[in-house]
C-alpha positions in Angstrom: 25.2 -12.6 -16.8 21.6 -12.9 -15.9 19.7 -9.6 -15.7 18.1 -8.8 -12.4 14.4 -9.6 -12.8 13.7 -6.6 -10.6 15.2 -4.0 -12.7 13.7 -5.7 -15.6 10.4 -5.1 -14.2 11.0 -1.3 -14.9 11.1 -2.4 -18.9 7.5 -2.9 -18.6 6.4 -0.1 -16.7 5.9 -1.5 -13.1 8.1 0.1 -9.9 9.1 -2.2 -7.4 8.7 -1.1 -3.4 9.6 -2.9 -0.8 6.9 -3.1 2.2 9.4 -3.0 5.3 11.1 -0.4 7.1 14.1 -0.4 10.2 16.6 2.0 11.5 19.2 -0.8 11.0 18.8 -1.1 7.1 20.8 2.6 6.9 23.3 1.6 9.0 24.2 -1.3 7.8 23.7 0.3 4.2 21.2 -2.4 3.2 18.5 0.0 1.5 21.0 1.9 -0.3 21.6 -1.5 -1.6 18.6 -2.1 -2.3 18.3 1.2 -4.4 21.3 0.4 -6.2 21.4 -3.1 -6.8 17.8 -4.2 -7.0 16.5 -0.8 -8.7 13.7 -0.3 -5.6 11.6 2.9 -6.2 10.0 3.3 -3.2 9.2 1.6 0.7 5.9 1.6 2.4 5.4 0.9 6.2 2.3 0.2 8.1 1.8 -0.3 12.1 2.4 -4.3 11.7 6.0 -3.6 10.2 6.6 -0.7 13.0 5.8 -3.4 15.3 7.8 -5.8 14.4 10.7 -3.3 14.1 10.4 -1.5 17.4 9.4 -4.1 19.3 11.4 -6.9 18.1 15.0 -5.2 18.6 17.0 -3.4 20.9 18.2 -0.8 18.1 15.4 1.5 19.1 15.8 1.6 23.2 18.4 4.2 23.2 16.6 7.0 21.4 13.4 5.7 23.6 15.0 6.5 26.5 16.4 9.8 25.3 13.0 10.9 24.8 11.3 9.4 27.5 13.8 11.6 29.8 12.0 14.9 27.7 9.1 14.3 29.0 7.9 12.6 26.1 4.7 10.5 25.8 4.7 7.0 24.5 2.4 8.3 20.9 4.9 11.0 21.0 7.9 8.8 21.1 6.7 6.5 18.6 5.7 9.4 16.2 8.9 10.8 16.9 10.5 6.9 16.0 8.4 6.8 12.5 9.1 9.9 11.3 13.0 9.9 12.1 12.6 6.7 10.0 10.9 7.8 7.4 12.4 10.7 6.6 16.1 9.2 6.8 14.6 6.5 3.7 13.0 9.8 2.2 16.2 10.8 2.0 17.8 7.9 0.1 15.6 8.0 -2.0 15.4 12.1 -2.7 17.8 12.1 -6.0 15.5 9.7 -7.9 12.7 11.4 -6.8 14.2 14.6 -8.0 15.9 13.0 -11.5 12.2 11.0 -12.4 10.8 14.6 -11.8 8.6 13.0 -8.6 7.7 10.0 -10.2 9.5 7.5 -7.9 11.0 7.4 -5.2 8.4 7.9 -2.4 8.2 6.1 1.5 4.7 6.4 3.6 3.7 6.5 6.7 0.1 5.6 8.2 -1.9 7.8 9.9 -3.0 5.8 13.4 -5.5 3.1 12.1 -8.0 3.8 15.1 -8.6 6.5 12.9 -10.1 4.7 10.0 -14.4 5.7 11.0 -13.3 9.0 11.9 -12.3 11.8 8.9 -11.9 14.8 10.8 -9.3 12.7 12.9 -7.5 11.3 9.7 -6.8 14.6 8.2 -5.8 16.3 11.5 -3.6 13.6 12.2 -1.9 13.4 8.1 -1.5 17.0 8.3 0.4 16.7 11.3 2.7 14.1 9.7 2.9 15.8 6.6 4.4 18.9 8.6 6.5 16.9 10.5 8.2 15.0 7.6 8.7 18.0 6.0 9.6 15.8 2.5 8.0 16.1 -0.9 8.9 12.3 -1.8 6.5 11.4 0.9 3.2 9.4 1.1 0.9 9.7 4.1 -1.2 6.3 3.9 -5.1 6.8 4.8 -7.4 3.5 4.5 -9.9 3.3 1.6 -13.1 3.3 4.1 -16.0 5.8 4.1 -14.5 7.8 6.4 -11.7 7.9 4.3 -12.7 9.2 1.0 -13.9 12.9 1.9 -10.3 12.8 3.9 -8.8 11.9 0.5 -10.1 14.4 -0.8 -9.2 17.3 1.5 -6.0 15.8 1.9 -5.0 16.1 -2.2 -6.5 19.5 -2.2 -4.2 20.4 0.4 -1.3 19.1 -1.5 -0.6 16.3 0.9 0.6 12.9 -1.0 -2.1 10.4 -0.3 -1.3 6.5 -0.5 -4.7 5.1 0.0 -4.4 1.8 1.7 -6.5 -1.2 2.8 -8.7 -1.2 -0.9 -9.9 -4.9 -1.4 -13.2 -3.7 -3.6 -14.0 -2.5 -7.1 -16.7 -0.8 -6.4 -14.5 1.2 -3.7 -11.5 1.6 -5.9 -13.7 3.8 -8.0 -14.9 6.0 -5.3 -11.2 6.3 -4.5 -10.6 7.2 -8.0 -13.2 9.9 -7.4 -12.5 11.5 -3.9 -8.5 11.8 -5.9 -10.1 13.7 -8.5 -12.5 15.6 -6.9 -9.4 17.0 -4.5 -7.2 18.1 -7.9 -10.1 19.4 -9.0 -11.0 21.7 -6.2 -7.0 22.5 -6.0 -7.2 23.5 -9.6 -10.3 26.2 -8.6 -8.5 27.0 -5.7 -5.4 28.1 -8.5 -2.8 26.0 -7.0 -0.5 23.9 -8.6 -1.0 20.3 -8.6 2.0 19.0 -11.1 4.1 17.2 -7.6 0.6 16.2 -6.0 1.2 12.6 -5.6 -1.2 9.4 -5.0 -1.5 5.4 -5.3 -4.2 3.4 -4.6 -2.9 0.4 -2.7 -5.3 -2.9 -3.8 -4.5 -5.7 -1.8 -4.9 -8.8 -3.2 -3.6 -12.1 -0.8 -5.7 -11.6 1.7 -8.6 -12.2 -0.8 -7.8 -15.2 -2.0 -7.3 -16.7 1.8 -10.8 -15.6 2.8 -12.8 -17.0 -0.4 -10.0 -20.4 -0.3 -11.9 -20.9 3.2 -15.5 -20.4 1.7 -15.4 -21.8 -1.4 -15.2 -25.9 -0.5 -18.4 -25.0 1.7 -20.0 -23.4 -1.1 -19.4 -26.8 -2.9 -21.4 -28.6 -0.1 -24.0 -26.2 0.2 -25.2 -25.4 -3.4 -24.2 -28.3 -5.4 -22.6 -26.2 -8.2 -21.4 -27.5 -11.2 -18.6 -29.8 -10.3 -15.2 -28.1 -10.1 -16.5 -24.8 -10.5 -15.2 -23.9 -6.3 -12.3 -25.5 -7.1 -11.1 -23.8 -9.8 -11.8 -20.5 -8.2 -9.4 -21.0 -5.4 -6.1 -18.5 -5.6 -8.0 -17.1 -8.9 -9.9 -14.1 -7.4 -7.1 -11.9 -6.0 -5.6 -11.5 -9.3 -9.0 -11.2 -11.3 -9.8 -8.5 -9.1 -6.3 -6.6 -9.9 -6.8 -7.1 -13.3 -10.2 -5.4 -13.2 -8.7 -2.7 -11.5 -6.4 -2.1 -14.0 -9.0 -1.8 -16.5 -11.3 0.7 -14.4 -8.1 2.6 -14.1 -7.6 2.4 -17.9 -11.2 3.8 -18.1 -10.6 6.7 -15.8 -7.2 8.1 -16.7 -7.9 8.6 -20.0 -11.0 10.0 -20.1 -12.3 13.6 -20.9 -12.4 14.9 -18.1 -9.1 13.5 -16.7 -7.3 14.6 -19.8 -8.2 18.1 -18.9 -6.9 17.3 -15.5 -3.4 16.5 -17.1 -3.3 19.7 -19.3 -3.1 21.7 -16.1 -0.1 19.4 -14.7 -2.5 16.5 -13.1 -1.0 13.2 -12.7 -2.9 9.8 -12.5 -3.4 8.0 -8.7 -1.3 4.9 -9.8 -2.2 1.4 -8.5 -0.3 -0.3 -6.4 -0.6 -3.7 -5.4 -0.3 -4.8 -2.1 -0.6 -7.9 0.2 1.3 -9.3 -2.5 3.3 -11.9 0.0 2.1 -15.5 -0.6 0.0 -16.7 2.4 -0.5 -20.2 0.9 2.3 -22.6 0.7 0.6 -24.5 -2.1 1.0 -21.3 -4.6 3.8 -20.1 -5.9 5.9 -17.4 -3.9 5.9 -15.0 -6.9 1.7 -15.7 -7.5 1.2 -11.9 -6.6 4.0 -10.7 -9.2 4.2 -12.4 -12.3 0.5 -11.6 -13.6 0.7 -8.2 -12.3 3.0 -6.3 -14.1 2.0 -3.7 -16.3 2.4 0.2 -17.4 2.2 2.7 -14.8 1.8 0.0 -11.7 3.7 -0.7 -8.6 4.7 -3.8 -6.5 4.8 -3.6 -2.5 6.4 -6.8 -1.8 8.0 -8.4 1.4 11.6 -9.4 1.8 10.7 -12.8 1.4 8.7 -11.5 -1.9 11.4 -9.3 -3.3 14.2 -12.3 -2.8 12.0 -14.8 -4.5 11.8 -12.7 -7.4 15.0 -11.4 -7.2 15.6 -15.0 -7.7 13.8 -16.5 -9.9 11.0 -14.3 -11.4 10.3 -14.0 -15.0 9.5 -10.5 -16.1 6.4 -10.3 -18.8 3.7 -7.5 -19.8 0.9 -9.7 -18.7 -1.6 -7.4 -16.6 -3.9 -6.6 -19.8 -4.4 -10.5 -20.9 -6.8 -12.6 -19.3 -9.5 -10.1 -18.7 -12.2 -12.4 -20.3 -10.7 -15.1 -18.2 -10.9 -12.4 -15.2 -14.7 -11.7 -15.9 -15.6 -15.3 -15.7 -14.2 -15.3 -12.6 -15.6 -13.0 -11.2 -19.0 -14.3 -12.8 -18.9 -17.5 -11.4 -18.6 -16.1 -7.9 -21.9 -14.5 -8.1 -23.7 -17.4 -9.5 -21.9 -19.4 -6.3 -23.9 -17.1 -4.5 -21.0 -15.4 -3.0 -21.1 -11.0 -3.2 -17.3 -10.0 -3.6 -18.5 -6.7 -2.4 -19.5 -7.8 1.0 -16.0 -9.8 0.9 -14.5 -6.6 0.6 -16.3 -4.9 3.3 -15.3 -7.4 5.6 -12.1 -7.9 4.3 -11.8 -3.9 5.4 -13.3 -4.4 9.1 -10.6 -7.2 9.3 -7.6 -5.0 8.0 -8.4 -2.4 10.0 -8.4 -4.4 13.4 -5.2 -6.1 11.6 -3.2 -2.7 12.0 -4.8 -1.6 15.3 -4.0 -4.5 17.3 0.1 -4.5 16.3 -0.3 -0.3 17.0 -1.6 -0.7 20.5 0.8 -3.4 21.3 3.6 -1.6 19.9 2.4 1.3 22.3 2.3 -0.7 25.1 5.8 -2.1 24.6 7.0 1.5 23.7 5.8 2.6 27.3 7.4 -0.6 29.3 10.7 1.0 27.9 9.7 4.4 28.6 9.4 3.6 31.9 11.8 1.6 32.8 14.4 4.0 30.9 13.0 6.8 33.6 13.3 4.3 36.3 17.1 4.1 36.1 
């Protein structure tokens, strides 16, 4: 019998997550499945998937009126919705957790992303979830912007489990890196423990490619460079990108002054890809998975993501090759003119108004229901 390529993933080093969450997968048993059959290590959510799960069913209207008739607000009922939802996947997933000694086994939950400019906000608001979740196999997600990365920091000093999300840049992924290690470091002088402190840096990686895919043919016409050179860039920068990530990563976790991090319990901020579903029908569905497996990585992927794989993917170490062929790329974008840095920043701007549109709508549709439930 054929082994399952995701479990055979976990040969290699990389965890599989899947990046959807709704009430009806316990009851119908599915992520348990999912954990048993498929070897999943973890879930992440976001606002679009709340969205999408709230608003798109009826499975939520009965606990929506229940708390609409206590009074309850509609940010109240849907924090009240996330974290019941969360916390029942925590659950699930608590006996890996505690048998891979809090490796795996971890679900997030974003802090409101009209909170992404403001870092007092962000860490009032992921201490406040962290309390209400009351799980150690948790992850509260905070965005990689400015804003963010002094909230990282005060966050993992507090002990709080910080999945940084939104990360499209290198440049950025190092001052992730930093703000991680600057809060163990201050929780090591403040003499607390920081074995269970948890973190991932989530790099996503689709949307890249269908930004510069737009921009690249236009380069062509504009610059005259050499012929083919746009071309064979298109669906290559995502995964260069990744691949340089890795390497910075490489860098940073086994350095000096990291290793003297890990001799008092410090573990490293693992990357995690994400965005990994493919947007372009012209690649292949598994484009985000197959070069991207490596030691110490995990995989957020979409139903669709997970099946295709499930199906048909073909497990191989093959995150450390290429990087020469990752550097070209990377080079020939810059003499094309085009700065991946300012990509990324807009690529941020875009993510962020991404997850606060499908937030306020949720809200909005949470309230219709909130009211008509009191109108009864």
């Amino acid at each position: 019998m054929k082994e399952n390529p995701l479990i055979a993933l976990q040969r290699f080093g990389q965890s599989i997550w899947l990046d959807y969450l709704h009430r009806r997968m316990f009851d119908s048993g599915e992520l348990a499945r999912l954990i048993d059959g498929d070897g999943l290590r973890g879930v992440t959510s976001n606002p679009a998937i709340f969205q999408k799960a709230i608003g798109g069913s009826e499975v939520y209207d009965e606990a929506i009126a229940t708390l609409a008739r206590q009074g309850k607000s509609s940010e109240e009922i849907y924090q009240a919705l996330v974290v019941e939802d969360v916390q029942r996947a925590a659950d699930l997933f608590r006996p890996l957790y505690d048998s891979s000694d809090g490796l795996h086994g971890y679900v997030s939950l974003e802090v409101n992303p009209h909170l992404a400019d403001d870092t007092e906000g962000t860490i009032q608001e992921a201490r406040m979830f962290w309390q209400l979740l009351d799980r150690p196999n948790v992850f509260i997600k905070v965005p990689a912007t400015e804003a963010g990365l002094p909230a990282i920091r005060q966050l993992i000093s507090d002990g709080i489990n910080v999945n940084v999300t939104l990360l499209f840049g290198l440049l950025r992924y190092r001052k992730v890196a930093e703000a991680y290690l600057a809060g163990i470091d201050d929780r090591i002088c403040l003499g607390e423990p920081v074995q269970r402190v948890a973190s991932v840096a989530s790099f996503f990686l689709s949307r890249i490619d269908v930004l510069l895919d737009e921009r690249l043919p236009q380069k062509q016409k504009e610059s005259g460079p050499p012929a083919g050179v746009p071309a064979a860039l298109q669906g290559e920068v995502a995964i260069a990108c990744a691949k340089k990530a890795y390497a910075i990563y490489q860098e940073i976790y086994t350095a000096p002054s990291f290793m003297r991090m890990a001799g008092k319990g410090a573990r490293p901020q693992r990357l995690l890809w994400a965005s990994t579903g493919t947007k372009n029908p012209a690649y292949s569905d598994v484009k985000y998975v197959e070069p991207l497996i490596g030691p110490e990585t995990i995989n957020t992927l979409p139903q669709e993501t997970l099946q295709a794989y499930r199906d048909h993917g073909r497990p191989a170490a093959l995150l450390q090759e290429g990087l020469e062929l990752a550097d070209k790329v990377l080079e020939d974008l810059v003499s094309l003119g085009i700065d991946i840095d300012l990509i990324a920043r807009k690529l941020e701007e875009e993510g962020v108004d991404k997850f606060n549109q499908p937030f306020d709508k949720l809200l909005g549709e949470i309230d219709l229901r909130r009211r008509k439930a009191l109108s009864r």
